[in-house]
C-alpha positions in Angstrom: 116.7 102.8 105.8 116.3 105.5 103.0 118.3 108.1 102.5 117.4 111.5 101.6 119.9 113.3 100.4 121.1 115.3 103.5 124.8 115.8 104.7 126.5 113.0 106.3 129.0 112.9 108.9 131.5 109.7 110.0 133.4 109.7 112.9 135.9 107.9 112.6 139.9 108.4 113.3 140.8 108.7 109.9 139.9 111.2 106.9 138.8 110.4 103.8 137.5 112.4 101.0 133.9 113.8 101.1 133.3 113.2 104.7 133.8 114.4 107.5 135.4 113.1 110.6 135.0 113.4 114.6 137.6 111.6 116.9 141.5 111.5 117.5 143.6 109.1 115.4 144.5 107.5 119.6 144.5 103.7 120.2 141.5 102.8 121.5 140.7 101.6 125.1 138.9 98.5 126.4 135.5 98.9 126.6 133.6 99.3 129.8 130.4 100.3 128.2 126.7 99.8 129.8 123.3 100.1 127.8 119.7 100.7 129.4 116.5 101.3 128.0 113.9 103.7 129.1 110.8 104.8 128.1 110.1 108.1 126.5 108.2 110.1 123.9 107.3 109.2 120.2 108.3 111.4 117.6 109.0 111.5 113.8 112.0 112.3 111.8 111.4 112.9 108.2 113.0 110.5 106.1 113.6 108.1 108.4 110.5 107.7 110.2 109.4 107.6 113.7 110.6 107.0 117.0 109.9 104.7 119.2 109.0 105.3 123.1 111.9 103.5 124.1 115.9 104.9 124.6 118.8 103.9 125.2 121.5 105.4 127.7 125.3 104.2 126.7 128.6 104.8 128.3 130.5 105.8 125.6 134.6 105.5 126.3 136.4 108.3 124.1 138.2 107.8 121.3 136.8 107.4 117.8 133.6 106.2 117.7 133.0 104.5 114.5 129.5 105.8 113.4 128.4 107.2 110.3 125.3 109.6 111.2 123.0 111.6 109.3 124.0 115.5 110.3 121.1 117.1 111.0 119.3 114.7 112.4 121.7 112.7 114.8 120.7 109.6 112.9 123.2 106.8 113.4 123.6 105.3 109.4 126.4 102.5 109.9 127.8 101.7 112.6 131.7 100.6 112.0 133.8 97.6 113.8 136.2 98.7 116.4 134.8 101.9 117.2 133.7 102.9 120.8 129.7 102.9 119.1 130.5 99.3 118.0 131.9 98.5 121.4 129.1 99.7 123.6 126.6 98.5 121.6 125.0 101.3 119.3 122.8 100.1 116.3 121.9 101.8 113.1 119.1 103.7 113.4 120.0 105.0 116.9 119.3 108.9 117.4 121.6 111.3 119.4 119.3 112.7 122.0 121.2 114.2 124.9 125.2 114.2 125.8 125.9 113.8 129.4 122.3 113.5 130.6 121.5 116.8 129.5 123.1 118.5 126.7 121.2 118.7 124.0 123.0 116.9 121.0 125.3 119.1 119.0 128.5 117.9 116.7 131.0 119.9 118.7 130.1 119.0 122.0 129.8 115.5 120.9 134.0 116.4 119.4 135.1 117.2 122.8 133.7 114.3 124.2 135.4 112.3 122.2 138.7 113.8 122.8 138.4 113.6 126.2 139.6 111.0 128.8 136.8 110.3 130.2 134.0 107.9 129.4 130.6 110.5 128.9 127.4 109.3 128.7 125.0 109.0 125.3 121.2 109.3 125.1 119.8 107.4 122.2 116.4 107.4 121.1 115.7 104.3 118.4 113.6 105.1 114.5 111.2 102.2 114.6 111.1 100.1 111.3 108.2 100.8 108.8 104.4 99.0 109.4 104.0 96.3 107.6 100.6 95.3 105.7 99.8 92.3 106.0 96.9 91.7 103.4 94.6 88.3 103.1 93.5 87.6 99.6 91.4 84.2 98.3 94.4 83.4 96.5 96.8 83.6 99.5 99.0 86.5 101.5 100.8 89.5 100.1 103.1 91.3 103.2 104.4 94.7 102.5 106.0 97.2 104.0 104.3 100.3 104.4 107.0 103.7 103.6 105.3 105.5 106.5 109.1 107.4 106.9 109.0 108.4 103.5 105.7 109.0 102.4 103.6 109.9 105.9 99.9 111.1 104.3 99.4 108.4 101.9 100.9 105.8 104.5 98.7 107.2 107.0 95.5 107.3 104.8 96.0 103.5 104.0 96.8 102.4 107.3 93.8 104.4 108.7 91.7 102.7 106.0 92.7 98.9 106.6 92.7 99.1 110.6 89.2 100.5 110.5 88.1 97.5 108.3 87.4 99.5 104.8 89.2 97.1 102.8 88.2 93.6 104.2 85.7 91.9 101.6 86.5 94.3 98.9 87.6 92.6 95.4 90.3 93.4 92.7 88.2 94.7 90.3 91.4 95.4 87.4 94.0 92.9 86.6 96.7 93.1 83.7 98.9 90.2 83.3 102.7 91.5 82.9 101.8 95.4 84.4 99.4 95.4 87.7 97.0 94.3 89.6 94.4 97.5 91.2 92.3 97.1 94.4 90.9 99.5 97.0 87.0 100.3 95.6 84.2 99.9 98.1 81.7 99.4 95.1 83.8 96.1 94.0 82.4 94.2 97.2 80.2 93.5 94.4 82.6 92.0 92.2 80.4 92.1 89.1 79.3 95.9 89.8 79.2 98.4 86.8 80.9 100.6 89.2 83.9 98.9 90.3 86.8 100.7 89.8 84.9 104.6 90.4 84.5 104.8 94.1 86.3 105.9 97.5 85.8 106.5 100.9 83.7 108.5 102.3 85.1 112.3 103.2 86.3 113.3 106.9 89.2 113.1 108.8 92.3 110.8 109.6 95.3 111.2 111.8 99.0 111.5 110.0 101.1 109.3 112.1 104.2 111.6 111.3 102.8 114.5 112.8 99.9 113.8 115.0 97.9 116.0 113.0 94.6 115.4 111.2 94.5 115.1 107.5 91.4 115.7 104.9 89.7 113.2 103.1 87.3 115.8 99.9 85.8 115.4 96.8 84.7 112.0 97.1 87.5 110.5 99.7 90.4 112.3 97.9 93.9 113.1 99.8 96.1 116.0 99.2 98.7 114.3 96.8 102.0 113.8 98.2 105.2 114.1 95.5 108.2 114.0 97.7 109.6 110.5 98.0 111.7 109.4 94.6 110.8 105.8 94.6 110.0 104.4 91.3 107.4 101.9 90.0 109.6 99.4 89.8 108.1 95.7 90.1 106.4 95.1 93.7 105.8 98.3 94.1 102.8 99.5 95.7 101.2 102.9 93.8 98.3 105.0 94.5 95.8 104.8 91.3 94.2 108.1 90.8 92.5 109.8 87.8 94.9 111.9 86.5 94.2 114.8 88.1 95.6 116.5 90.9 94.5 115.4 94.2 92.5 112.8 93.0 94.1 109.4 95.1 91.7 108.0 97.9 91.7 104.5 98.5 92.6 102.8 95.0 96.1 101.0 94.9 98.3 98.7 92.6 100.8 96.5 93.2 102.9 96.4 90.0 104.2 93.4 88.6 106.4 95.0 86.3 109.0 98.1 86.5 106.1 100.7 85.5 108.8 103.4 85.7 106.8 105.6 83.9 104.0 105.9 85.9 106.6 107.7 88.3 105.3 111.2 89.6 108.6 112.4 88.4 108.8 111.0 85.6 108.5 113.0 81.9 105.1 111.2 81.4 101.3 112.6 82.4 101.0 109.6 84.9 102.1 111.0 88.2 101.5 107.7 91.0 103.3 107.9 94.2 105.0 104.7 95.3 104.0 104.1 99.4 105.3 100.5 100.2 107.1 97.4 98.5 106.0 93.6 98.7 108.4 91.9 100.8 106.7 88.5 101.2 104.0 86.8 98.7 105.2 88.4 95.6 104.0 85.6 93.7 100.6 85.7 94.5 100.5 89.5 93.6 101.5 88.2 90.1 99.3 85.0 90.3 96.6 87.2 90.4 97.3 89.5 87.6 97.4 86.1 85.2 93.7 85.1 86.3 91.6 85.6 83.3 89.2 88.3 82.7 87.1 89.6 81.0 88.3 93.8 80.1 90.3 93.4 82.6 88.2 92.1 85.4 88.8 89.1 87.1 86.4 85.9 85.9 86.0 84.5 88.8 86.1 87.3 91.9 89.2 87.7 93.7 88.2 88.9 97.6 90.9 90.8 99.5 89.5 89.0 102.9 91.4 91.4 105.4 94.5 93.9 105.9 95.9 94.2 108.9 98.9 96.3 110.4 102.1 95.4 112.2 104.6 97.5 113.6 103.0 100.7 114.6 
Protein backbone atom coordinates (compact mmCIF):
# COMPACT_ATOMS: atom_id res chain seq x y z
CA UNK A 1 0.00 0.00 0.00
CA UNK A 2 1.42 3.49 -1.06
CA UNK A 3 2.12 6.03 0.99
CA UNK A 4 1.42 9.59 0.55
CA UNK A 5 3.25 11.48 2.55
CA UNK A 6 0.68 12.26 5.45
CA UNK A 7 1.44 12.12 9.27
CA UNK A 8 1.78 8.87 10.84
CA UNK A 9 0.94 7.71 14.20
CA UNK A 10 2.23 4.23 16.12
CA UNK A 11 0.78 3.13 19.14
CA UNK A 12 2.78 1.38 20.73
CA UNK A 13 4.13 1.44 24.55
CA UNK A 14 7.32 2.81 23.88
CA UNK A 15 8.62 6.23 22.26
CA UNK A 16 10.77 6.54 19.71
CA UNK A 17 11.92 9.56 17.77
CA UNK A 18 9.56 10.96 15.01
CA UNK A 19 6.44 9.20 16.00
CA UNK A 20 4.20 9.34 18.01
CA UNK A 21 2.72 6.95 20.52
CA UNK A 22 -0.74 5.86 22.08
CA UNK A 23 -0.87 3.27 24.98
CA UNK A 24 0.68 2.75 28.53
CA UNK A 25 4.09 1.07 28.92
CA UNK A 26 1.49 -1.89 31.24
CA UNK A 27 2.07 -5.63 30.67
CA UNK A 28 -0.25 -6.75 28.47
CA UNK A 29 -3.23 -9.11 29.20
CA UNK A 30 -4.41 -12.40 27.58
CA UNK A 31 -6.39 -11.83 24.85
CA UNK A 32 -10.14 -12.54 24.73
CA UNK A 33 -10.69 -10.84 21.45
CA UNK A 34 -13.76 -11.63 19.00
CA UNK A 35 -13.96 -10.47 15.14
CA UNK A 36 -17.26 -10.29 12.92
CA UNK A 37 -17.87 -9.11 9.62
CA UNK A 38 -20.69 -7.04 8.46
CA UNK A 39 -21.75 -5.54 5.58
CA UNK A 40 -21.72 -1.87 5.01
CA UNK A 41 -21.05 1.08 2.61
CA UNK A 42 -18.27 1.51 -0.14
CA UNK A 43 -16.21 4.43 0.02
CA UNK A 44 -12.81 5.80 -1.06
CA UNK A 45 -9.89 7.03 0.73
CA UNK A 46 -7.41 8.95 -1.25
CA UNK A 47 -4.15 7.34 -1.40
CA UNK A 48 -5.11 4.18 -0.37
CA UNK A 49 -8.08 3.39 -2.32
CA UNK A 50 -11.42 2.19 -1.68
CA UNK A 51 -13.37 0.42 0.83
CA UNK A 52 -14.93 -2.47 0.66
CA UNK A 53 -18.71 -3.25 1.89
CA UNK A 54 -17.55 -5.43 4.37
CA UNK A 55 -16.39 -4.50 8.36
CA UNK A 56 -15.09 -5.77 10.95
CA UNK A 57 -16.15 -5.33 14.72
CA UNK A 58 -13.11 -6.42 17.31
CA UNK A 59 -12.90 -6.58 21.00
CA UNK A 60 -10.03 -4.80 21.62
CA UNK A 61 -8.36 -5.56 25.39
CA UNK A 62 -6.50 -2.29 26.50
CA UNK A 63 -3.13 -1.89 26.64
CA UNK A 64 -0.82 -0.98 23.79
CA UNK A 65 -2.06 -1.89 20.76
CA UNK A 66 0.71 -2.27 18.36
CA UNK A 67 -0.54 -0.52 15.16
CA UNK A 68 1.11 1.95 13.05
CA UNK A 69 -1.84 4.06 11.34
CA UNK A 70 -2.04 6.74 8.89
CA UNK A 71 -3.42 9.89 11.10
CA UNK A 72 -5.91 11.39 9.34
CA UNK A 73 -7.27 8.76 7.83
CA UNK A 74 -7.51 5.86 10.52
CA UNK A 75 -5.64 3.71 8.20
CA UNK A 76 -4.04 0.74 9.92
CA UNK A 77 -0.15 0.73 8.06
CA UNK A 78 1.70 -2.22 10.14
CA UNK A 79 0.36 -4.04 12.41
CA UNK A 80 3.21 -5.06 15.23
CA UNK A 81 3.56 -8.60 17.25
CA UNK A 82 2.32 -8.57 20.72
CA UNK A 83 0.11 -5.76 20.53
CA UNK A 84 -3.68 -6.05 21.54
CA UNK A 85 -4.34 -5.26 17.25
CA UNK A 86 -2.02 -8.24 16.67
CA UNK A 87 -3.87 -10.25 19.24
CA UNK A 88 -7.43 -9.75 18.11
CA UNK A 89 -6.69 -10.07 14.81
CA UNK A 90 -6.37 -6.55 12.96
CA UNK A 91 -4.73 -6.47 9.44
CA UNK A 92 -3.06 -3.78 7.56
CA UNK A 93 -5.23 -1.91 5.74
CA UNK A 94 -7.95 -1.91 8.38
CA UNK A 95 -9.77 1.57 8.83
CA UNK A 96 -10.90 3.04 12.32
CA UNK A 97 -14.59 3.55 11.78
CA UNK A 98 -16.41 3.85 15.12
CA UNK A 99 -15.10 3.35 18.96
CA UNK A 100 -17.59 1.71 21.15
CA UNK A 101 -20.37 1.15 18.49
CA UNK A 102 -20.77 4.64 18.09
CA UNK A 103 -18.11 7.16 18.57
CA UNK A 104 -16.89 8.33 15.73
CA UNK A 105 -13.04 7.66 15.45
CA UNK A 106 -10.87 10.20 17.01
CA UNK A 107 -7.07 9.71 18.42
CA UNK A 108 -7.89 10.82 21.97
CA UNK A 109 -10.86 8.86 22.49
CA UNK A 110 -9.10 5.96 20.98
CA UNK A 111 -6.09 7.14 24.07
CA UNK A 112 -8.50 6.63 26.82
CA UNK A 113 -9.52 3.53 25.54
CA UNK A 114 -6.51 2.19 25.65
CA UNK A 115 -5.75 3.26 29.14
CA UNK A 116 -8.62 1.88 30.36
CA UNK A 117 -9.38 -1.47 32.04
CA UNK A 118 -11.86 -2.47 30.12
CA UNK A 119 -11.91 -4.37 26.83
CA UNK A 120 -13.89 -1.54 24.23
CA UNK A 121 -15.02 -2.40 21.15
CA UNK A 122 -13.46 -1.35 17.40
CA UNK A 123 -15.24 -0.86 14.11
CA UNK A 124 -13.10 -1.54 11.21
CA UNK A 125 -13.86 -0.93 7.78
CA UNK A 126 -11.17 -2.91 5.16
CA UNK A 127 -9.27 -0.62 1.78
CA UNK A 128 -9.80 -3.27 -0.83
CA UNK A 129 -6.59 -4.12 -2.96
CA UNK A 130 -6.19 -2.44 -6.44
CA UNK A 131 -8.08 -4.12 -9.79
CA UNK A 132 -6.10 -6.04 -11.54
CA UNK A 133 -6.00 -6.12 -15.57
CA UNK A 134 -5.84 -8.96 -16.76
CA UNK A 135 -5.06 -8.51 -20.58
CA UNK A 136 -5.07 -11.49 -23.48
CA UNK A 137 -2.58 -10.81 -26.21
CA UNK A 138 -1.59 -13.44 -29.32
CA UNK A 139 1.61 -13.71 -27.77
CA UNK A 140 0.28 -14.71 -24.23
CA UNK A 141 -0.99 -12.88 -20.82
CA UNK A 142 0.23 -9.63 -19.24
CA UNK A 143 -1.61 -9.15 -15.45
CA UNK A 144 -1.36 -5.78 -13.95
CA UNK A 145 -2.45 -4.04 -11.30
CA UNK A 146 -4.41 -1.21 -11.88
CA UNK A 147 -3.37 2.11 -9.18
CA UNK A 148 -7.05 2.92 -8.92
CA UNK A 149 -5.99 4.31 -5.03
CA UNK A 150 -3.50 6.51 -6.49
CA UNK A 151 -4.46 7.58 -9.74
CA UNK A 152 -8.67 7.30 -9.71
CA UNK A 153 -9.59 9.24 -13.38
CA UNK A 154 -7.05 7.51 -15.51
CA UNK A 155 -7.77 4.15 -13.58
CA UNK A 156 -11.32 4.65 -14.04
CA UNK A 157 -11.15 5.75 -17.80
CA UNK A 158 -9.20 2.36 -18.48
CA UNK A 159 -11.21 0.15 -16.55
CA UNK A 160 -14.45 1.73 -18.07
CA UNK A 161 -12.79 1.21 -21.54
CA UNK A 162 -11.72 -2.61 -21.22
CA UNK A 163 -15.12 -3.78 -19.32
CA UNK A 164 -17.17 -2.23 -22.07
CA UNK A 165 -15.10 -4.22 -24.65
CA UNK A 166 -13.13 -1.16 -26.41
CA UNK A 167 -9.88 -2.82 -26.31
CA UNK A 168 -10.61 -6.53 -27.38
CA UNK A 169 -9.31 -7.08 -31.02
CA UNK A 170 -7.29 -3.96 -31.06
CA UNK A 171 -3.43 -4.43 -32.07
CA UNK A 172 -0.12 -2.86 -30.86
CA UNK A 173 0.49 -0.63 -33.49
CA UNK A 174 4.23 0.76 -31.89
CA UNK A 175 6.92 -1.43 -30.56
CA UNK A 176 10.61 -0.34 -29.51
CA UNK A 177 12.84 -3.07 -28.52
CA UNK A 178 14.72 -1.92 -25.12
CA UNK A 179 11.98 1.31 -24.36
CA UNK A 180 8.06 0.27 -24.87
CA UNK A 181 5.62 -1.29 -26.36
CA UNK A 182 2.10 1.23 -27.09
CA UNK A 183 -1.51 -0.04 -27.57
CA UNK A 184 -4.95 1.31 -27.02
CA UNK A 185 -6.00 2.84 -30.85
CA UNK A 186 -9.38 1.70 -32.17
CA UNK A 187 -8.03 2.45 -35.78
CA UNK A 188 -5.23 -0.38 -35.24
CA UNK A 189 -8.01 -3.24 -35.37
CA UNK A 190 -6.63 -2.75 -38.72
CA UNK A 191 -3.18 -3.59 -38.01
CA UNK A 192 -1.84 -2.26 -41.28
CA UNK A 193 -3.98 1.14 -41.10
CA UNK A 194 -2.29 4.48 -42.00
CA UNK A 195 -3.95 5.59 -39.00
CA UNK A 196 -2.85 3.52 -36.29
CA UNK A 197 -1.53 5.21 -33.60
CA UNK A 198 -4.02 8.76 -34.12
CA UNK A 199 -7.29 7.65 -32.74
CA UNK A 200 -9.44 7.45 -29.33
CA UNK A 201 -12.64 6.82 -28.04
CA UNK A 202 -15.41 8.38 -28.77
CA UNK A 203 -16.47 11.52 -26.30
CA UNK A 204 -19.11 11.11 -23.41
CA UNK A 205 -19.15 10.13 -20.11
CA UNK A 206 -17.59 7.52 -17.54
CA UNK A 207 -18.01 7.00 -13.86
CA UNK A 208 -14.75 7.70 -11.43
CA UNK A 209 -14.80 4.72 -9.12
CA UNK A 210 -13.19 7.05 -6.37
CA UNK A 211 -15.96 9.28 -6.25
CA UNK A 212 -18.98 8.02 -7.81
CA UNK A 213 -19.03 10.94 -10.00
CA UNK A 214 -18.97 11.13 -13.83
CA UNK A 215 -15.93 12.14 -15.70
CA UNK A 216 -15.58 13.73 -19.39
CA UNK A 217 -14.28 12.18 -22.27
CA UNK A 218 -13.55 15.83 -25.21
CA UNK A 219 -11.66 16.64 -27.98
CA UNK A 220 -11.65 13.39 -29.57
CA UNK A 221 -11.90 10.92 -26.32
CA UNK A 222 -9.42 13.11 -24.20
CA UNK A 223 -9.38 13.01 -20.14
CA UNK A 224 -8.63 15.74 -17.89
CA UNK A 225 -4.82 14.91 -17.12
CA UNK A 226 -4.16 13.79 -13.77
CA UNK A 227 -0.47 14.77 -12.23
CA UNK A 228 -0.75 13.74 -8.63
CA UNK A 229 0.73 10.29 -8.06
CA UNK A 230 4.86 10.30 -8.11
CA UNK A 231 5.37 7.00 -9.57
CA UNK A 232 8.03 6.83 -12.13
CA UNK A 233 8.49 5.11 -15.57
CA UNK A 234 10.45 2.68 -14.27
CA UNK A 235 10.48 -0.78 -16.23
CA UNK A 236 6.81 -2.48 -16.23
CA UNK A 237 5.27 0.43 -15.76
CA UNK A 238 2.11 1.10 -17.41
CA UNK A 239 2.01 5.10 -18.86
CA UNK A 240 -0.66 6.95 -20.63
CA UNK A 241 0.74 8.00 -24.31
CA UNK A 242 -0.60 11.34 -25.16
CA UNK A 243 0.55 14.08 -27.63
CA UNK A 244 2.26 16.38 -25.68
CA UNK A 245 -0.15 18.55 -24.92
CA UNK A 246 -2.18 19.14 -22.04
CA UNK A 247 -5.10 17.03 -21.71
CA UNK A 248 -4.45 15.09 -24.57
CA UNK A 249 -4.47 11.13 -22.95
CA UNK A 250 -7.59 8.94 -24.09
CA UNK A 251 -7.13 5.48 -24.49
CA UNK A 252 -3.41 4.99 -25.77
CA UNK A 253 -1.00 3.16 -23.22
CA UNK A 254 2.62 1.75 -22.86
CA UNK A 255 3.98 -0.72 -20.92
CA UNK A 256 7.70 0.21 -20.59
CA UNK A 257 10.33 -2.24 -20.75
CA UNK A 258 12.86 0.01 -19.55
CA UNK A 259 13.15 2.69 -16.60
CA UNK A 260 11.87 5.60 -18.96
CA UNK A 261 12.34 7.93 -15.96
CA UNK A 262 12.13 10.75 -18.03
CA UNK A 263 9.05 10.41 -19.44
CA UNK A 264 7.93 11.17 -15.72
CA UNK A 265 5.21 14.11 -15.47
CA UNK A 266 7.55 15.45 -12.91
CA UNK A 267 10.35 15.11 -14.35
CA UNK A 268 12.70 18.25 -15.85
CA UNK A 269 11.84 16.96 -19.42
CA UNK A 270 8.67 18.07 -21.90
CA UNK A 271 7.29 14.47 -21.68
CA UNK A 272 4.81 14.58 -18.89
CA UNK A 273 3.12 10.51 -18.91
CA UNK A 274 1.38 9.54 -15.77
CA UNK A 275 2.15 6.09 -14.57
CA UNK A 276 -1.53 4.09 -13.67
CA UNK A 277 -0.54 0.45 -12.93
CA UNK A 278 2.61 -2.05 -12.90
CA UNK A 279 2.92 -5.64 -14.53
CA UNK A 280 2.85 -8.01 -11.91
CA UNK A 281 2.57 -11.22 -13.94
CA UNK A 282 3.75 -11.86 -17.73
CA UNK A 283 6.46 -9.31 -17.76
CA UNK A 284 8.14 -11.29 -20.36
CA UNK A 285 5.76 -11.30 -22.83
CA UNK A 286 5.39 -7.37 -22.56
CA UNK A 287 9.11 -7.45 -23.58
CA UNK A 288 8.74 -10.34 -26.07
CA UNK A 289 6.67 -8.16 -27.85
CA UNK A 290 8.67 -5.17 -27.99
CA UNK A 291 11.61 -7.48 -29.84
CA UNK A 292 9.12 -8.63 -32.68
CA UNK A 293 10.35 -7.03 -35.78
CA UNK A 294 8.96 -4.14 -37.51
CA UNK A 295 8.90 -2.21 -39.83
CA UNK A 296 9.15 1.99 -38.27
CA UNK A 297 8.14 0.62 -35.47
CA UNK A 298 5.14 -1.49 -36.31
CA UNK A 299 4.90 -4.84 -35.71
CA UNK A 300 5.54 -7.30 -39.01
CA UNK A 301 3.37 -9.58 -38.27
CA UNK A 302 0.14 -8.08 -36.19
CA UNK A 303 0.03 -8.44 -32.60
CA UNK A 304 -3.96 -8.63 -31.38
CA UNK A 305 -4.66 -7.71 -27.80
CA UNK A 306 -7.66 -10.43 -27.79
CA UNK A 307 -9.39 -9.21 -24.49
CA UNK A 308 -8.93 -7.20 -21.09
CA UNK A 309 -10.70 -8.00 -18.40
CA UNK A 310 -10.99 -6.68 -14.64
CA UNK A 311 -10.59 -8.37 -11.30
CA UNK A 312 -11.04 -7.04 -7.99
CA UNK A 313 -13.52 -4.27 -8.31
Amino acid sequence: MKHCGVARLVLLAAVSYGASFVGPGHDMRACRSRTRIARGSASYIPGFGLLSKETAVVSLDPGPLGLEVDAPTGVVQQVFQGGAGEKAGVRPGYVFQTLQGSDAYDISKLKALTKGEEPYEVTFGMVKGNPVAVMETSMGEIEAEIFLDRVPRTASNFIDLAKTGFYDGVHFHRVIPNFMVQFGCPNARDPFSPYAGTGGPEDGSFTNLATNQPEKRFNGGNIQDEFISDDSNSAGTLSMANTGQANSGGSQFFINVKDNTFLDWFSRGESRHPVFGKVIKGYDTAVKISKVYSQQDRPVEPIMMKSITIRGL
